[in-house]
C-alpha positions, -999 to +999 in steps of 0.1 A: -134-431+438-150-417+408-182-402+404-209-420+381-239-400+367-267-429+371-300-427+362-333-430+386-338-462+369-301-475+379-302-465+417-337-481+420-329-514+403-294-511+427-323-505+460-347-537+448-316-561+441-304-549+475-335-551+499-349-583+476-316-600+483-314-587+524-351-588+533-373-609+518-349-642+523-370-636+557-409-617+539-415-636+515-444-625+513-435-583+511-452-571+485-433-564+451-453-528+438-444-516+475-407-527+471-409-511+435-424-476+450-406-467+478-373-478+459-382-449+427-389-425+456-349-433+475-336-434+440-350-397+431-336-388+467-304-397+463-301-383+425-311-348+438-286-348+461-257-361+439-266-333+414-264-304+442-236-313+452-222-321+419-234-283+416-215-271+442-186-288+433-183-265+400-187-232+422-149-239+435-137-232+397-141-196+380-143-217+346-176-233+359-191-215+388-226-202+379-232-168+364-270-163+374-283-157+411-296-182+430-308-182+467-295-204+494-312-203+530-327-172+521-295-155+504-289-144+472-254-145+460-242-151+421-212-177+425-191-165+398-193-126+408-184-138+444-151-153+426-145-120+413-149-102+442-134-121+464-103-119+440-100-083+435-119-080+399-150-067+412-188-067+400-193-070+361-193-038+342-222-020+336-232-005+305-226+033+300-243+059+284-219+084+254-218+116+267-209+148+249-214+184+243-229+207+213-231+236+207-262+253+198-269+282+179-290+311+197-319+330+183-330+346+215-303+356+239-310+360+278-333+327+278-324+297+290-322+262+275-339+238+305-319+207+313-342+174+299-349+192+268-348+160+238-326+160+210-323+134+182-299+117+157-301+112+123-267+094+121-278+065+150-317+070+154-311+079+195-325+103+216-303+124+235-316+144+261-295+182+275-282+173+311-278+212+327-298+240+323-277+265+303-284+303+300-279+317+265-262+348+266-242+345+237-251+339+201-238+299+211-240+282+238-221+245+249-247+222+260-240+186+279-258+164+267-265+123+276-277+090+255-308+081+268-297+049+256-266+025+272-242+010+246-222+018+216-256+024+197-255+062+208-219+067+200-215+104+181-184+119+170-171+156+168-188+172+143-220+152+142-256+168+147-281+166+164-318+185+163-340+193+187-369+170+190-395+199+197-385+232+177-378+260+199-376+293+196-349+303+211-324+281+196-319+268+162-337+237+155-297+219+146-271+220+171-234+202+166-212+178+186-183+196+196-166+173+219-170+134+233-164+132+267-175+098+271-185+069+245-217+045+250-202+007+260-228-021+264-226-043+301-204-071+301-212-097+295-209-135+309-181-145+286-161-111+292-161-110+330-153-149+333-123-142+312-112-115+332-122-136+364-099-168+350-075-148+335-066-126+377-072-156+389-047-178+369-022-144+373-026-127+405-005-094+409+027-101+420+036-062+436+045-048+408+056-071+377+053-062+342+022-086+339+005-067+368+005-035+347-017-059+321-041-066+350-048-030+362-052-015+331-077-040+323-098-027+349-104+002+330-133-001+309-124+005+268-087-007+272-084-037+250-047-046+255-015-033+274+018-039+267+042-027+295+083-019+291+106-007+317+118+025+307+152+029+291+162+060+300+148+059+336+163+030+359+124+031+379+103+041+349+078+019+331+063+025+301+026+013+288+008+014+260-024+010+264-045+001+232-085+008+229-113-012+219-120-013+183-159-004+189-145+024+206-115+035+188-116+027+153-077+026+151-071+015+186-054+047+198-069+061+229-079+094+243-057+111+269-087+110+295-083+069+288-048+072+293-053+090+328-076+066+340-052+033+333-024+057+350-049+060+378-062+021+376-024+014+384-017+034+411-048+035+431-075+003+434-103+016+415-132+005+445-113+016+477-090+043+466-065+031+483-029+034+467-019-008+472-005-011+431+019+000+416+054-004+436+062+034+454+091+037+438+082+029+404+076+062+383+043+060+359+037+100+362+076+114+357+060+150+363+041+143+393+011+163+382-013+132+373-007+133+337+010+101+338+035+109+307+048+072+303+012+062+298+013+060+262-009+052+235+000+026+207+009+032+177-003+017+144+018+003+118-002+006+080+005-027+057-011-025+021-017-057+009-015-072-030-032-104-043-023-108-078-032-127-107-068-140-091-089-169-111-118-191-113-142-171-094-155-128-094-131-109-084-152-087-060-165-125-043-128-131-042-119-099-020-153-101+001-143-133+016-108-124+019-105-090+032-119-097+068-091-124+074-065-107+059-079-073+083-080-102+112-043-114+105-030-077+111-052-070+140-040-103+160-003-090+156+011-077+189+049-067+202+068-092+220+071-085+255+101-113+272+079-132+303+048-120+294+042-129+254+040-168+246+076-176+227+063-207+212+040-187+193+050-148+186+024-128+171+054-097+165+062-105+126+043-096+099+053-121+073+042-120+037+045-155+038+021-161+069-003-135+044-003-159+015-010-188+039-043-167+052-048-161+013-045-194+002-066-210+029-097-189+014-087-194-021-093-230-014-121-227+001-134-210-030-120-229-056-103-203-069-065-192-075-040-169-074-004-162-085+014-143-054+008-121-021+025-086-020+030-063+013+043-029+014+049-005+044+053+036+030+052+023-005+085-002-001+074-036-007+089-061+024+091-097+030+086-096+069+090-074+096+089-073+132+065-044+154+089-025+178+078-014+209+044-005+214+034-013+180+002-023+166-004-035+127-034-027+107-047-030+068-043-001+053-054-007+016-060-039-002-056-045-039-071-075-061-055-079-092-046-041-093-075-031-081-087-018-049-116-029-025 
């Protein structure tokens, strides 16, 4: 039987054909606005309770279960979360705060610098605000200090500086980032955590195949791809490389602490502890000291891209719409992995062919021409290649009739 979305107006001319034809063959005289009444109110009755339970009926898919809360019988419980849960993906990410430390210059030694003292940026605008209370007994001092802000909008870099909201005197008014011990990320979001939620649900871990390495390292939060290898030269070694997010990692390549926590994410379930991942006898950390040595991070392959002999439109137009999708072709490039990458549609060669296809799809758009596409790799120009393993691609440098933008 299939379901049909009628209208109030259909189920109530379905309730007057049926009691006209059933009753008043024996009341003629029943009154028509009273048959007309009571059949709108059964008609909104009965639409209410096709569309709950046509509601209900999309909780028992992660692609359509609902991402708000809603109450039932006095419970509140957010449908699609539960899915996760229940599945071993856990609550949606929250949104974290970049952390750091500076180190401040002191005028007055044996003072202290009181934790909740403001600083501010004038690289992203934020306030940043010192997280201990630090004696200065030395002409500097390392300082923790937090975003008061959550998400990537706070992020700072080595080197950056900051300055002290109020002056003081004890302390120069300028102090200088000298390390990043954790970067700002913004909460995820509906679209993110239903993809993770789909994508553990449509591949469970299976006790320790190469896909369930994919799985636990997306748990961690900044990791944007893994690509997992048993290890050649151990018979129970596997390899990972783990690749960052771009808002986080401008080139991809992770931080050892990032590294640690994916070796962690596969060994131990990151919400009980408990050490139910990674097979015991496969060997993630070969020095058995936590540093998880075949935990590695990718690396990037540089491409420098060509477009000669442009026409019919500015050259700098010409290279604004076409630099993003020539930077998009590289960054969708990925190593082939047997069982886990798609082999109807490998994404491991760079082809200067596929290049001129991106560049002639633009070109058209545009109206404008252009005479060939050339890619180099350490200054040797190539027609294709194919990323080894662990291999990421990326623009390096692209020229427009000689010219680079």
């Amino acid at each position: 039987m299939q379901f049909e979305n009628k209208t109030i107006e259909e189920i109530r001319d379905l309730i007057i054909n049926a009691i006209g034809n059933n009753f008043n063959t024996a009341f003629r005289l029943l009154p028509k606005s009273f048959l007309f009444t009571i059949a709108t109110v059964l008609a909104g009755v009965f639409v209410t309770c096709y569309k709950q339970i046509a509601w209900v009926f999309l909780q028992l898919f992660p692609e359509t279960a609902y991402w708000r809360t809603v109450t039932t019988l006095g419970i509140p419980i957010r449908p699609l979360v539960k899915w996760g849960v229940l599945i071993g993906v856990g609550e949606p990410r929250l949104g974290t705060q970049w952390r750091g430390q500076i180190i401040v210059n002191v005028v007055s030694t044996g003072t202290t610098l009181i934790s909740g003292t403001q600083l501010r940026s004038d690289i992203t605008g934020r306030v940043y605000i010192t997280e201990d209370t630090v004696s200065l007994e030395e002409d500097t001092a390392p300082v923790p200090v937090v975003c008061a802000e959550i998400g990537p909008i706070g992020n700072l870099e080595k080197g950056d500086t900051l300055d002290f909201v109020t002056p003081l005197g004890n302390v120069q008014r300028t102090a200088t980032v000298e390390l990043v011990a954790a970067y700002g990320l913004d909460g995820e979001t509906e679209t993110e955590y239903r993809e993770r939620v789909i994508r553990r649900f449509r591949s469970p871990p299976l006790g320790g195949a190469l896909s369930d390495y994919q799985i636990w390292a997306s748990d961690v939060p900044g990791v944007i791809g893994a690509y997992p290898y048993s290890d050649p030269n151990s018979a129970a070694g596997v390899l990972v490389f783990v690749a960052g997010a771009l808002e986080q990692f401008p080139r991809r390549i992770p931080t050892p602490d990032l590294l640690r926590q994916v070796g962690d994410a596969c060994t131990l379930d990151p919400v009980t502890g408990r050490a139910n991942r990674k097979p015991v006898t496969a060997v993630l950390d070969p020095a058995f000291d936590g540093t998880y040595k075949n935990i590695r991070p990718i690396s990037v392959v540089n491409y420098a891209v060509c477009i000669n002999g442009v026409a019919g439109i500015p050259m700098i137009d010409f290279a604004n719409a076409v630099k993003p999708a020539i930077e998009n072709y590289f960054l969708g490039r990925e190593p082939y992995i047997r069982g886990l990458s798609d082999d109807n549609n490998r994404l491991d060669t760079i082809s200067r062919n596929n290049l001129t296809s991106v560049v002639d799809q633009i070109s058209v758009s545009l109206r404008a021409e252009f005479d060939d596409v050339t890619m180099e790799r350490n200054g040797t120009q190539i027609a294709s290649e194919t990323l080894g393993m662990g291999e990421l691609a990326e623009l390096l440098r692209l020229s427009v009739n000689g010219v680079a933008v």
